[in-house]
N, C-alpha and C positions, 0 to 999 in steps of 0.2 A: 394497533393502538400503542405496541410497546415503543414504536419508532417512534408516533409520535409524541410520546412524551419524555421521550431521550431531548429531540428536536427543541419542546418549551423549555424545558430543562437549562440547554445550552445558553438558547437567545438569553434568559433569564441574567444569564453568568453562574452557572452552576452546572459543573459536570459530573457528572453519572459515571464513573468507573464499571466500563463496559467489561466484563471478564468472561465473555460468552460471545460467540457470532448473532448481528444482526438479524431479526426476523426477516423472512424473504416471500414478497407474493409473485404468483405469477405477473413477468411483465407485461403490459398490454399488448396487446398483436399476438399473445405466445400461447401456444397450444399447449404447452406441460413444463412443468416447473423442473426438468430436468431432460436432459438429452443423451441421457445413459440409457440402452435397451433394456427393458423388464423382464430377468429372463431368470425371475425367483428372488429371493432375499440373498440381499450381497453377506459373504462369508465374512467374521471377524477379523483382522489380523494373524491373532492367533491361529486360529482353525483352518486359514490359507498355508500360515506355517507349519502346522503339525501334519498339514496333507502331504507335506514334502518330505520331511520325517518321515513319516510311516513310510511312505513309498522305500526312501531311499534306503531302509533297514532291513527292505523287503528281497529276498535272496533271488527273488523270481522277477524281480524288474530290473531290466536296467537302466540306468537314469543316469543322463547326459551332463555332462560339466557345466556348471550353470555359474561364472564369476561373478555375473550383477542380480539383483533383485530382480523379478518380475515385474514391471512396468506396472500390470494392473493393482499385483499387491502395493506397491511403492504408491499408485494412486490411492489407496485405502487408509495406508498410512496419512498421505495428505489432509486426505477429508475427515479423517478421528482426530490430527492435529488442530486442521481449522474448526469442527463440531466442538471443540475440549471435549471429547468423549476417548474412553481408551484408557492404554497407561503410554502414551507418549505425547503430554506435554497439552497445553493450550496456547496457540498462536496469537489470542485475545490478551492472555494473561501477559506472556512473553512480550508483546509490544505496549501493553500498556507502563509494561516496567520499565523498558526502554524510554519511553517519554519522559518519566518520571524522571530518569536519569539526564537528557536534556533540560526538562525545568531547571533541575539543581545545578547544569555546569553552565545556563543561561543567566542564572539570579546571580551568580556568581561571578559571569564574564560582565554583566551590568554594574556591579555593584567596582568592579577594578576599572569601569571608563570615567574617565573625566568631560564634566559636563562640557556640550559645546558640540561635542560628534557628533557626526552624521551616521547612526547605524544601522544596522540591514540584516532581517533575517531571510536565507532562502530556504525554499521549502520544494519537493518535488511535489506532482499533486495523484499518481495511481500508487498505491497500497501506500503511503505517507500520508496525503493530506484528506482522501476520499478512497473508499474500499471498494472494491469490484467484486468480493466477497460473492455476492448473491449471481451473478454471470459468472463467475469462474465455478461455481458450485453448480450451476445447470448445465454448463460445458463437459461436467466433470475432471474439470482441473486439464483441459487437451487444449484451451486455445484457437476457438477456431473465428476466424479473423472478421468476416461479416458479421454473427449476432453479438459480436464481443464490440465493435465499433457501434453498433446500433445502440446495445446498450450505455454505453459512454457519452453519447448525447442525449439521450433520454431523459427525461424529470425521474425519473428512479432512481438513475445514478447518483443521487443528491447527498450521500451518503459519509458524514465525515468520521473521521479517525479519532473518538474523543480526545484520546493524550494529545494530538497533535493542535488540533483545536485547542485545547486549553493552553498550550506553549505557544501557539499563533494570538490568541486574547492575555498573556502576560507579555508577550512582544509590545505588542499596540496600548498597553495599559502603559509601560516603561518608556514609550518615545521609540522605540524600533519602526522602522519601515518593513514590509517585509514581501517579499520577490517571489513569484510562482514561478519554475522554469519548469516544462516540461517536454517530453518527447513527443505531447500529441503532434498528429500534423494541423495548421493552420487553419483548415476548414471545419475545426471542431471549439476556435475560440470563442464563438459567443455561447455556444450549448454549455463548455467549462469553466465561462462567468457565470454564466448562470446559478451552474450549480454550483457552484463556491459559494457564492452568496447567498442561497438558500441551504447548503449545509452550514451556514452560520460564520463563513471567514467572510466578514465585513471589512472594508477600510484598508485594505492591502494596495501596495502601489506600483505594483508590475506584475503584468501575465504574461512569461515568454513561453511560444510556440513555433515550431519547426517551419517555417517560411522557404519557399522555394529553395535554393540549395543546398538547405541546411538540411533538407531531408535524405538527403542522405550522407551525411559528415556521419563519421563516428560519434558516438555519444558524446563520449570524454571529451574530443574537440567542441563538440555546439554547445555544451552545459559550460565548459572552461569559459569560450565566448562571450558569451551569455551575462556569466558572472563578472567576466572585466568590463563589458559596459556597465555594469553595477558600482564597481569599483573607480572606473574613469567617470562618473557622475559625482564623483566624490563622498562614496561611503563607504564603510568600514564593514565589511563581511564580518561577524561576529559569530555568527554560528549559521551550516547549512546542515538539511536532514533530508536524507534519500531513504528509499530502501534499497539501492543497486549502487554497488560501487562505485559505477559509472556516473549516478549521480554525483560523487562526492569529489573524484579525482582527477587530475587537472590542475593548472594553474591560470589565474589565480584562487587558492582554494579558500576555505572561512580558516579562521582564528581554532573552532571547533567543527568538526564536523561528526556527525550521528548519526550509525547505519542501524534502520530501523530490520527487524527480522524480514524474509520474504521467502518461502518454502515452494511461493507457486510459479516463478520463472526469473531467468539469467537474461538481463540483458547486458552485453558488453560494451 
């Protein structure tokens, strides 16, 4: 229910300042709404850390040189950051500030062109312009490559990024054109029309996806690409917004570009 009143909300032209993770159902076809084994109630943060502590104070154990975090607590951390539960932070909070921050350096980069341009926003479309939120959180944050593709074409996947949304509808309100580039591979472009258009980005004028040898270019070269056919079309990159570096850097790059938070993977 609460989705879909986020959903009228939007068509409406009225966004919802999302400051919490999306509700999540099981997907269809799926057996459990999580893929982590049930083997008790997972330990706090905290109570993962003081186990280490105690031990390591303890004159009868000895306990191994450990430089990096434990993987699984670092996972716990993840999921309290993306939950907003904890004291470390909300990822909902943290990006929707960050949009915030694009609206104001977009109304601003608008308001400095002179009528007549041809302008262009680009957008990435996984944790940018639509949230995988609800699959990364039954994977438990590992990635694992079959149900994570499954899910990205699926009518679930529908799921947008309000800030991002709302900066994609003050684009198209201002005469912006504005550019999907992303890393899917090409066999997933009509399921990622799809859902763009039903998480509410209407009227957008390019979907670019990874076409035969571009699957395997480096990021930073397909996205640069990408963007100069944008540019040799004769418009004006005015602002792009990733969440991975990779999305942003390169040449030709935008006037601004906007790296949205991403806590649940590096792509280079």
């Amino acid at each position: 229910m609460l989705r879909v009143v986020g959903v009228v909300a939007l068509a409406g032209g009225v966004c919802l300042a999302q400051m919490g993770p999306p509700v999540c159902a099981v997907p269809a076809g799926k057996q459990v709404a999580s893929l982590r084994p049930q083997v008790g109630p997972r330990p706090t943060v905290e109570a993962a850390v003081a186990t280490a502590e105690t031990a390591a104070a303890d004159p009868t154990m000895v306990v191994a040189a450990e430089p990096m975090e434990n993987f699984g607590v670092a996972r716990y951390r993840l999921e309290d950051y993306a939950d907003c539960v904890g004291t470390g932070g909300c990822y909902w909070a943290d990006l929707d500030a960050q949009t915030k921050r694009a609206e104001a350096e977009l109304k601003r980069l608008i308001a400095a062109e002179k009528n007549g341009k041809k302008l262009a926003l680009v957008l990435d479309i996984d944790e940018t312009s639509l949230t995988n939120y609800c699959e990364m959180k039954r994977e438990d944050y590992g990635f694992i490559s079959v149900p994570f593709n499954e899910w990205a074409v699926s009518t679930q996947a529908d799921m947008a990024i309000p800030g991002t949304l709302r900066l994609f509808n003050e684009a198209r309100a201002a005469g912006l054109e504005v550019f999907f580039i992303t890393g899917r591979p090409g066999e997933q472009k009509a399921a990622t029309a799809r859902n763009l258009e039903a998480a509410g980005y209407l009227g957008w004028k390019g979907l670019a996806l990874r076409e035969g040898a571009e699957k395997t270019m480096a990021t930073v070269a397909y996205k640069s690409e990408e963007r100069k056919k944008i540019v040799d079309a004769g418009y004006r990159i005015v602002m792009s917004v990733g969440d991975q570096w990779s999305d942003l850097n390169g040449d030709p790059r935008a006037e601004i570009s906007v790296k949205l938070p991403n806590p649940f993977y590096y792509l280079p």
